[in-house]
C-alpha positions as a Python dict, from the first residue, in 0.01 Angstrom:
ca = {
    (1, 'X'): (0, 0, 0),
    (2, 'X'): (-220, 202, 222),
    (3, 'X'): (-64, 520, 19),
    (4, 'X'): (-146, 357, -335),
    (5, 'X'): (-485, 300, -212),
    (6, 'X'): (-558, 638, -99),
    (7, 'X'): (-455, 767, -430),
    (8, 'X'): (-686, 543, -633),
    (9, 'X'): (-959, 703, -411),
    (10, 'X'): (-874, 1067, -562),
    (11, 'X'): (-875, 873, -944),
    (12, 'X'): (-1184, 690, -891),
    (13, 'X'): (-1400, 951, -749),
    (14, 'X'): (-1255, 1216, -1026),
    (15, 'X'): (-1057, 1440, -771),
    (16, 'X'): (-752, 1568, -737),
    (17, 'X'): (-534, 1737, -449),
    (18, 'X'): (-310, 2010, -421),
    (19, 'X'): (-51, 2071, -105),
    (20, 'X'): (162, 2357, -95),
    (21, 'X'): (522, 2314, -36),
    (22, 'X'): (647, 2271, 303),
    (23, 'X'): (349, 2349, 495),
    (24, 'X'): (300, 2043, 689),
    (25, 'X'): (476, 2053, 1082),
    (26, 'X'): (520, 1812, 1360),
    (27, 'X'): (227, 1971, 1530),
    (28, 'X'): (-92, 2151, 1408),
    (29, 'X'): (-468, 2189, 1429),
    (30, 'X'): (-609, 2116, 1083),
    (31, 'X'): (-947, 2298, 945),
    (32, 'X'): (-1120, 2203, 645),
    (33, 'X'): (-1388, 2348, 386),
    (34, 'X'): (-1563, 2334, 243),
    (35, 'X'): (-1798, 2035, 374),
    (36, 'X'): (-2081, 1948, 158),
    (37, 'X'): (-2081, 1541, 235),
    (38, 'X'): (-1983, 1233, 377),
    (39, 'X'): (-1783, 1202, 89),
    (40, 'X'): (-1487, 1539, 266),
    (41, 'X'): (-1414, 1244, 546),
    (42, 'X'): (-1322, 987, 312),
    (43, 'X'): (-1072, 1218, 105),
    (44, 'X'): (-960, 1406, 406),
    (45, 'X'): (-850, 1043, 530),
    (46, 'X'): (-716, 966, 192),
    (47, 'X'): (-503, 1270, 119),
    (48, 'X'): (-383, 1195, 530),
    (49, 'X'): (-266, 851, 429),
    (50, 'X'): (-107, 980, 149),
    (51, 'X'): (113, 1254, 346),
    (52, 'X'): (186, 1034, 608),
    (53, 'X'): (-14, 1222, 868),
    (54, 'X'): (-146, 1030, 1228),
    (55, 'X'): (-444, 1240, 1268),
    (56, 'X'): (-688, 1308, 1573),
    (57, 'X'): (-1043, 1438, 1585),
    (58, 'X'): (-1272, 1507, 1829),
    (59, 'X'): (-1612, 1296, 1834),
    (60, 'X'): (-1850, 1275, 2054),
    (61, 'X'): (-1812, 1036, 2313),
    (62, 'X'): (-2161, 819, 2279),
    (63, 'X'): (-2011, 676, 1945),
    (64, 'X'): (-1748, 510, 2096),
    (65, 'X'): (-1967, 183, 2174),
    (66, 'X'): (-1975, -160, 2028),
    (67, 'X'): (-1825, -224, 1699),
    (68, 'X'): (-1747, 170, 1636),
    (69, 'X'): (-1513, 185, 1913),
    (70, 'X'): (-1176, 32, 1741),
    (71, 'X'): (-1251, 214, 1402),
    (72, 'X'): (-1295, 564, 1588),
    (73, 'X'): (-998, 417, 1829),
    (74, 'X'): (-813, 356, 1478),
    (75, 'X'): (-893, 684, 1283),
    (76, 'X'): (-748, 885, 1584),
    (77, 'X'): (-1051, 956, 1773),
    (78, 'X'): (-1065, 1174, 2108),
    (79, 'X'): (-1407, 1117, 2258),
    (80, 'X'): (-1559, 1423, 2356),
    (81, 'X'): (-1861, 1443, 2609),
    (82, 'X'): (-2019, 1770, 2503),
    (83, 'X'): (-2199, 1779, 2753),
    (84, 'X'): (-1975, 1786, 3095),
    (85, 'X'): (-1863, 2130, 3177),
    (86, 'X'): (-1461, 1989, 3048),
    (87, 'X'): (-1221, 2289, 2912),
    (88, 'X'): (-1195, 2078, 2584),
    (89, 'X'): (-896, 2350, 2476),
    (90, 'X'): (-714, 2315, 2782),
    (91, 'X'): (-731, 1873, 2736),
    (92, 'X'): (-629, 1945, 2350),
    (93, 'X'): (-309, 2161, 2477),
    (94, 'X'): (-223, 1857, 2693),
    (95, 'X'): (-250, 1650, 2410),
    (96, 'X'): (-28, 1854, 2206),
    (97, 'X'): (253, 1899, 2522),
    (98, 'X'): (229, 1488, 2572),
    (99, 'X'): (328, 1423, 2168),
    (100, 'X'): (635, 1512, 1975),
    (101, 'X'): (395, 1448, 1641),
    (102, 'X'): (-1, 1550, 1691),
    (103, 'X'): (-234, 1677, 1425),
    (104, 'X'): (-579, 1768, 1536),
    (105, 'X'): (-818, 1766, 1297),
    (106, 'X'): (-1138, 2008, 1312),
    (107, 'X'): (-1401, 2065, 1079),
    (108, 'X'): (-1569, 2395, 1249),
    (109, 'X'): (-1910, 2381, 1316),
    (110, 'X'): (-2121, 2578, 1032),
    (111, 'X'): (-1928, 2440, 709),
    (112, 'X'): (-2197, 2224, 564),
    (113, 'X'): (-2362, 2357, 308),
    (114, 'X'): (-2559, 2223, 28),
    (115, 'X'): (-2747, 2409, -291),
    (116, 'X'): (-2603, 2751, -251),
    (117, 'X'): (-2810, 2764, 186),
    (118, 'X'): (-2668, 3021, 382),
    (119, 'X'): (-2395, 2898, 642),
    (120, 'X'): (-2392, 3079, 1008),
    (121, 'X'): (-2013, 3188, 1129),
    (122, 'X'): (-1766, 2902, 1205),
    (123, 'X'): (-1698, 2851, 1586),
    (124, 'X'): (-1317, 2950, 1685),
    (125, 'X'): (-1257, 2681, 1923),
    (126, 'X'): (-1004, 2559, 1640),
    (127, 'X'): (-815, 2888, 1662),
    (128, 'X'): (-856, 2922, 2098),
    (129, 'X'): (-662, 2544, 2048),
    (130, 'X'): (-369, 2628, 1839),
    (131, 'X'): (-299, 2966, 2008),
    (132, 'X'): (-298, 2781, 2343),
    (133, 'X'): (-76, 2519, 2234),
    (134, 'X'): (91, 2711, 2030),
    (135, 'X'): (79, 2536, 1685),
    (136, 'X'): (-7, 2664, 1329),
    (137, 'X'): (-364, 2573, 1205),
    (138, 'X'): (-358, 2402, 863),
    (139, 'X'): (-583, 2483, 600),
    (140, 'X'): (-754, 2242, 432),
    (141, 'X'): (-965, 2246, 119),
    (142, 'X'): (-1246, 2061, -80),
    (143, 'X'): (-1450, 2234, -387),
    (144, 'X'): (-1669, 2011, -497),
    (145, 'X'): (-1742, 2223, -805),
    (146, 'X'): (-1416, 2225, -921),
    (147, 'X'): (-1324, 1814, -777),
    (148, 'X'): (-1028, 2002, -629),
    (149, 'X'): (-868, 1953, -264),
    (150, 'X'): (-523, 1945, -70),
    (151, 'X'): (-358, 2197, 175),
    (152, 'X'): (-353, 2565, 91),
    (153, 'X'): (-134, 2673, 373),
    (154, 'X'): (-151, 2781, 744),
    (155, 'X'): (-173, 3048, 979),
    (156, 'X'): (8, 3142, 1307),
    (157, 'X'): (-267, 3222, 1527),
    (158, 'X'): (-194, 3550, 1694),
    (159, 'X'): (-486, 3792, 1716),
    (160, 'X'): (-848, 3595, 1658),
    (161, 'X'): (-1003, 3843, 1452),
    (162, 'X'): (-697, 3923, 1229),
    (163, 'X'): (-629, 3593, 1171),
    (164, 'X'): (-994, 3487, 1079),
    (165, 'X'): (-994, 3756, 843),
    (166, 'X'): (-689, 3581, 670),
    (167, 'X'): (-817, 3239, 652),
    (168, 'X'): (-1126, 3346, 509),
    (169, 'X'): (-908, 3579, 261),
    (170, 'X'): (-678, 3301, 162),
    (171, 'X'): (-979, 3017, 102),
    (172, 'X'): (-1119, 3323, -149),
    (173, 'X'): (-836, 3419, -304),
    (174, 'X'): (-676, 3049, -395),
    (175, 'X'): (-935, 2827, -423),
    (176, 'X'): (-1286, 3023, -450),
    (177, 'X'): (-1469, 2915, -116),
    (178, 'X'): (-1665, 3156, 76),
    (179, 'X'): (-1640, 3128, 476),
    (180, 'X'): (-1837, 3346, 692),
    (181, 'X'): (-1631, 3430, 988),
    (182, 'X'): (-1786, 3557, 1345),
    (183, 'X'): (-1784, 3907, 1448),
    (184, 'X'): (-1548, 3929, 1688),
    (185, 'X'): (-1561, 4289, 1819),
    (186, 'X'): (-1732, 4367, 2112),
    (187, 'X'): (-1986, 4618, 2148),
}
């Protein structure tokens, strides 16, 4: 039911997804772009529900209060208190050791955009994660221009600047979204 639901959500709101073949593991950190509204969360969840994934995200830790705190609790929320001096990758590899299935989701900091603004680089933490636990990193797509989303495919993280120069390669090449990546060479 849940899985009928999620695709009406795609119908309704005029969107469709995409997943590439066998792309999906047991474990993996899962980026996303490009994120222009509210409106990414609710067909992230949906296009979840519909390939059966239990996801995880990080959110800060002052939401979970009150009413919010089974929802989050529900969603697969990780509270996060950004501002205690915790190795947040070290607690996510723990996470992924403790789990035979565990899919964190991330949306890197610096992927909103509205209007055509300039974005600043995405962080890496997503990458420092998933080369400390070992795991691929999943990447995820929404164009709003073109109503178009899914999975495009995933990367084994092995050198950070390599690899950031493939995912922003692959979002160009197959589905048309611009990322700016950090400099990551020293000087």
């Amino acid at each position: 039911m849940k899985k009928q639901l999620a695709k009406t959500i795609f119908k309704l709101s005029g969107w469709s997804y995409h997943i590439e073949p066998n792309v999906v593991e047991n474990k993996q950190v899962i980026i996303g772009f490009e994120h222009t509204s509210n409106m990414d969360a609710v067909l992230s969840l949906a296009l979840f529900e519909i390939l059966d994934l239990k996801i995880h995200t990080l959110i800060k830790k002052e939401l979970f209060k009150g009413p919010l705190k089974p929802l989050l609790d529900k969603i697969g929320g990780i509270p996060v208190d950004r501002k205690a001096n915790k190795d947040i990758v070290s607690q996510m590899v723990e996470l992924f050791s403790q789990h035979d299935s565990f899919n964190l989701v991330i949306a890197p900091e610096a992927t909103r955009a509205k209007n055509g603004e300039a974005r600043n680089a995405i962080r890496t933490g997503f990458w420092h994660i998933a080369k400390a636990a070992n795991v691929p990193i999943l990447l995820m797509y929404a164009n709003a221009k073109t109503k178009k989303g899914g999975i495009l495919g995933k990367v084994y993280p092995s050198n950070l600047e390599q690899d950031l120069q493939l995912i922003q390669r692959l979002y160009k090449e197959k589905v048309g979204l611009d990322i700016c990546i950090p400099s990551t060479k020293v000087e």
